[in-house]
Structure formats: structure tokens, C-alpha cells
Backbone as numpy.savetxt, mean C-alpha at the origin, in Angstrom:
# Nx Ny Nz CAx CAy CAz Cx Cy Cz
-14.48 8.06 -22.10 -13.47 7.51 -22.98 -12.75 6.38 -22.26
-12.68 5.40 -22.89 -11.91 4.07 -22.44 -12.80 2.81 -21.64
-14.03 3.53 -21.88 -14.80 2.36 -21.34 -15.49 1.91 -22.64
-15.86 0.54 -22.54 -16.77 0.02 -23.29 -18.34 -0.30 -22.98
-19.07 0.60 -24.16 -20.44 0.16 -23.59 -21.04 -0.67 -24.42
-22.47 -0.65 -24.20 -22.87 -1.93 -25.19 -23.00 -1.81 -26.49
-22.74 -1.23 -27.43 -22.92 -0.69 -28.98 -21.59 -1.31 -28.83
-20.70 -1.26 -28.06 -19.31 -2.05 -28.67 -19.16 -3.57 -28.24
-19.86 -3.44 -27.19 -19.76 -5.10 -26.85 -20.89 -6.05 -28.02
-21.89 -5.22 -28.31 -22.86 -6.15 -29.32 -21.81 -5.85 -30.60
-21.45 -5.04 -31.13 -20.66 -5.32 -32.58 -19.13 -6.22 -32.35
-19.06 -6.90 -31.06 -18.20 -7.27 -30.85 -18.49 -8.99 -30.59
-20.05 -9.22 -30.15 -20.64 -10.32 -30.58 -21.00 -10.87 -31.76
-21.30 -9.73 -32.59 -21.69 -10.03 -33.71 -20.74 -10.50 -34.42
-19.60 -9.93 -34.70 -18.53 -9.97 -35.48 -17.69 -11.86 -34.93
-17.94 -12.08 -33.79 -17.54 -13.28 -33.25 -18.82 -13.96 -33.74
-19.75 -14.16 -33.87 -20.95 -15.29 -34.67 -20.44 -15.27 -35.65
-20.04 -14.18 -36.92 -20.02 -13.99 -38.17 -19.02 -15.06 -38.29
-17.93 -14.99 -37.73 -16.22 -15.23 -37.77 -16.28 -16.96 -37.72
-16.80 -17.38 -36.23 -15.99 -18.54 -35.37 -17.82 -19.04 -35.64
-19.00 -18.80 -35.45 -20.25 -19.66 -35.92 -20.09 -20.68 -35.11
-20.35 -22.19 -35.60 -20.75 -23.10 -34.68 -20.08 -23.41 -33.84
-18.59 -23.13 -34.09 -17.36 -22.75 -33.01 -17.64 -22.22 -31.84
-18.34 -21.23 -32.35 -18.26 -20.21 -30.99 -18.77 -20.89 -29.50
-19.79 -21.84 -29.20 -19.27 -22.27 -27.66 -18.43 -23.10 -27.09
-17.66 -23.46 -27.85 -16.57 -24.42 -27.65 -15.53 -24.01 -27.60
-15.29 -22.79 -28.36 -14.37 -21.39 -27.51 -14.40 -20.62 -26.69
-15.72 -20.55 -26.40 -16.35 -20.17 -24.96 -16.25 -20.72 -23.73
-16.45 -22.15 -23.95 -16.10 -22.92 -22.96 -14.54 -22.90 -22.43
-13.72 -22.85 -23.54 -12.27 -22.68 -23.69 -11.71 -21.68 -22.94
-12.14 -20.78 -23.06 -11.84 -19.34 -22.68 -12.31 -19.58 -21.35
-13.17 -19.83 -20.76 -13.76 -19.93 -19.78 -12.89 -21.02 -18.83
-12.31 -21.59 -19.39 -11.57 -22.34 -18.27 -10.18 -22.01 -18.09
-9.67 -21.54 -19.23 -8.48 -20.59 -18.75 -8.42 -19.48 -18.19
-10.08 -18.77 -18.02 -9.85 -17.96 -16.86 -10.00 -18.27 -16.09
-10.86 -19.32 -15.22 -11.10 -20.26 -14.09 -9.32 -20.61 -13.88
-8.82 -21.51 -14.48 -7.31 -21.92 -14.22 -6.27 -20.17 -13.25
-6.25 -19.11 -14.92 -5.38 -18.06 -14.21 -5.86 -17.74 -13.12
-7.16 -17.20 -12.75 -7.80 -16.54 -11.47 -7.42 -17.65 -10.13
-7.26 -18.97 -10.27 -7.09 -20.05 -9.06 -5.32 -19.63 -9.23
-4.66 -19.77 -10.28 -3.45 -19.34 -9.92 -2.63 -18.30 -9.27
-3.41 -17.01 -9.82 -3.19 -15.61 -8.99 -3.91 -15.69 -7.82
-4.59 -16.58 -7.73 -5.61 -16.70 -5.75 -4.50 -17.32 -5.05
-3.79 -18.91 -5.84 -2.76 -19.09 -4.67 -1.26 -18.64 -4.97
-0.95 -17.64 -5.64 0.36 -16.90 -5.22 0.18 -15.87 -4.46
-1.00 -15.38 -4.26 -1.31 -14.11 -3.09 -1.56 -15.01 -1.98
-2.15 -15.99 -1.80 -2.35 -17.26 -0.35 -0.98 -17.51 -0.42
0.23 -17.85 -1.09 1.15 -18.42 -0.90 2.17 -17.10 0.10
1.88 -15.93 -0.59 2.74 -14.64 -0.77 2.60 -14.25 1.05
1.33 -14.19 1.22 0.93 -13.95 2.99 1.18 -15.27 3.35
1.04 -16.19 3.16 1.44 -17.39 4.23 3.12 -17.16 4.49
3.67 -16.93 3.64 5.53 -16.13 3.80 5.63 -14.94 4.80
4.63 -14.26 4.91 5.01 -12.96 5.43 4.58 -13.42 7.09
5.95 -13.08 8.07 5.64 -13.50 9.32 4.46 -12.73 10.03
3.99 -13.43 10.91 2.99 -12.26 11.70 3.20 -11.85 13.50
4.67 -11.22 13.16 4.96 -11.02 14.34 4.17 -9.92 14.43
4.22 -9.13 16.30 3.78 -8.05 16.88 4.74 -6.98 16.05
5.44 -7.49 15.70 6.33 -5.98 15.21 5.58 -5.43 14.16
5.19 -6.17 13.19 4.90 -5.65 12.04 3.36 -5.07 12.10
2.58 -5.61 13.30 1.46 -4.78 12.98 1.50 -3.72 13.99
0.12 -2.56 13.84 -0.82 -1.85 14.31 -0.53 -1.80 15.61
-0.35 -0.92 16.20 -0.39 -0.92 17.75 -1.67 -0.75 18.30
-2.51 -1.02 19.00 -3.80 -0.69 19.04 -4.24 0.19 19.30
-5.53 1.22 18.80 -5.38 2.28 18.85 -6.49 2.43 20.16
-6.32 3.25 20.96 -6.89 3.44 22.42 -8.32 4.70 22.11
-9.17 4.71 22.42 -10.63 5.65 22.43 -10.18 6.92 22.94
-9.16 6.24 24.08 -9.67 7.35 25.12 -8.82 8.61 24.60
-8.60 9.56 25.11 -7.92 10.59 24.93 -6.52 11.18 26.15
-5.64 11.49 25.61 -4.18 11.29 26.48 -4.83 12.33 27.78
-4.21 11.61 29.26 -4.82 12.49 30.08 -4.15 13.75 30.04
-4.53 15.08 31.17 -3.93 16.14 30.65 -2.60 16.56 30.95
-1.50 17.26 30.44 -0.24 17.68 30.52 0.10 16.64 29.65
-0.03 14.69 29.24 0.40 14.63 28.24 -0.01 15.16 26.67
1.66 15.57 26.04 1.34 15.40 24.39 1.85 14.21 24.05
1.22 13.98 22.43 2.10 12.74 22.24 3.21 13.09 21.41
4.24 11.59 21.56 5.66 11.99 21.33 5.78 12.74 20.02
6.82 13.31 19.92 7.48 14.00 18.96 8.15 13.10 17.84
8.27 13.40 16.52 8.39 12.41 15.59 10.16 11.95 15.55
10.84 12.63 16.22 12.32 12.33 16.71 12.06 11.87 18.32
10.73 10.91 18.75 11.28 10.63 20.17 11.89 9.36 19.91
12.47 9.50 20.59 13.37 7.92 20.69 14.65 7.73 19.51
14.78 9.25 19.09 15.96 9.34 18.67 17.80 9.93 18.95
18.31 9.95 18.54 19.80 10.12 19.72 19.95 11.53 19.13
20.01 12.55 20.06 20.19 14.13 19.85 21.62 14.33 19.30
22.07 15.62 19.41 23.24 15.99 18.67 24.67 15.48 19.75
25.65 15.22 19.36 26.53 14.82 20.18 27.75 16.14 20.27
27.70 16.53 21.42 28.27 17.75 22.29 30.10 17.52 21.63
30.21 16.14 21.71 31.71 16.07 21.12 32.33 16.41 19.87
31.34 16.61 18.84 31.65 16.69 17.44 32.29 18.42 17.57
33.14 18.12 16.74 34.02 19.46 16.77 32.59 20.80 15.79
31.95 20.46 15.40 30.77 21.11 14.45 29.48 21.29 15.45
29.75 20.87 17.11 28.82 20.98 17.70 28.49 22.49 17.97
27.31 22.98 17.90 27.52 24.59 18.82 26.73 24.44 19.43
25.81 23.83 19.71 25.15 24.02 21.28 23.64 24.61 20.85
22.58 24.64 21.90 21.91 25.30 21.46 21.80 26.30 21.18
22.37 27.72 22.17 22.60 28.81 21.36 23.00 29.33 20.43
23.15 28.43 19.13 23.83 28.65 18.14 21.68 28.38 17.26
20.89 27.88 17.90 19.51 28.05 17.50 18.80 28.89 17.56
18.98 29.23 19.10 17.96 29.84 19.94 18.53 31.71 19.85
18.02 32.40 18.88 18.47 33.65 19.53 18.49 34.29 20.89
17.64 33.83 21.90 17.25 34.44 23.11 18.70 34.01 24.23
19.37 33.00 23.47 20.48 32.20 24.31 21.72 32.84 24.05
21.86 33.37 22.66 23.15 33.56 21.89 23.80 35.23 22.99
24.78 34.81 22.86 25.90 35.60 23.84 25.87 37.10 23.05
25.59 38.08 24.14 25.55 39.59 23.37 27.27 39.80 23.17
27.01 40.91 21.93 28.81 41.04 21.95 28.97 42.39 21.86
């Protein structure tokens, strides 16, 4: 469903001979160059669109290495290089407020 096969594309020729007749390649031709025109237009607003976009190192790919991390390293954690909890906030509790094995017997 939603495709067209050829039983619809031939009653769809036909019906264009019946209609437009000696017309019909001179609307063809017509048609044919306004899609030539849009397709060169949408080619250079996507050429225009990347020629805008800088190509610094930041924005791409870091390169990805074969080898495999030697052993004892893992790789970082998805919070590395982020700033941990700050001990000063009056809402701080510390880790034993995580860790049951830490938390103070009472």
C-alpha cells in the first residue's frame, strides 16, 4: 500500500495522451526543466548550508584507535570530567549517606 506500480503508472499515461495529446512533449519538456532547475537549487543550499558550518577539531570524531586499552585501564566514566558534589552545601551528606557499609551504627 502506497506504492505505485505499473497498472497505475500506465492508466496514468494514458489518461495524460487522452487529456494534453500533441501537448504532451512540450509539457514534458517543461516539467523536466523545472525539475532540473529545483534539484540544482536544493544541491546549492545543502553546498551553501556545509560551506557555513565551521570545520574545526571540535566538532568532529576523535579518532578511533584499533588497539585495545592496555590492562588496569577502563575507559572513562560518563561523568568524567565532571565537578562532584560540593562538601559545602548545607544538603551535603557525604558518602555515607550512599554507601550502607559506611553509614554510622546507632
Amino acid at each position: 500500500m502506497g506504492s505505485i506500480g505499473f497498472d497505475e503508472m500506465l492508466i496514468v499515461a494514458i489518461v495524460a495522451i487522452v487529456i494534453y495529446g500533441r501537448d504532451l512533449p512540450s509539457i514534458a519538456r517543461k516539467a523536466g526543466r523545472w525539475y532540473g532547475k529545483i534539484k540544482r537549487q536544493i544541491t546549492d543550499m545543502k553546498d551553501e548550508i556545509v560551506r557555513q558550518i565551521p570545520e574545526d577539531d571540535e566538532y568532529k570524531a576523535p579518532p578511533s584507535s584499533s588497539e585495545p586499552d592496555p590492562p588496569g585501564h577502563a575507559p572513562p566514566s560518563p561523568s568524567a570530567g565532571l565537578p562532584g558534589p560540593d562538601p559545602s552545601d548545607p544538603e551535603y551528606k557525604g558518602p555515607e549517606a550512599f554507601d550502607p557499609a559506611r553509614q554510622p551504627k546507632a
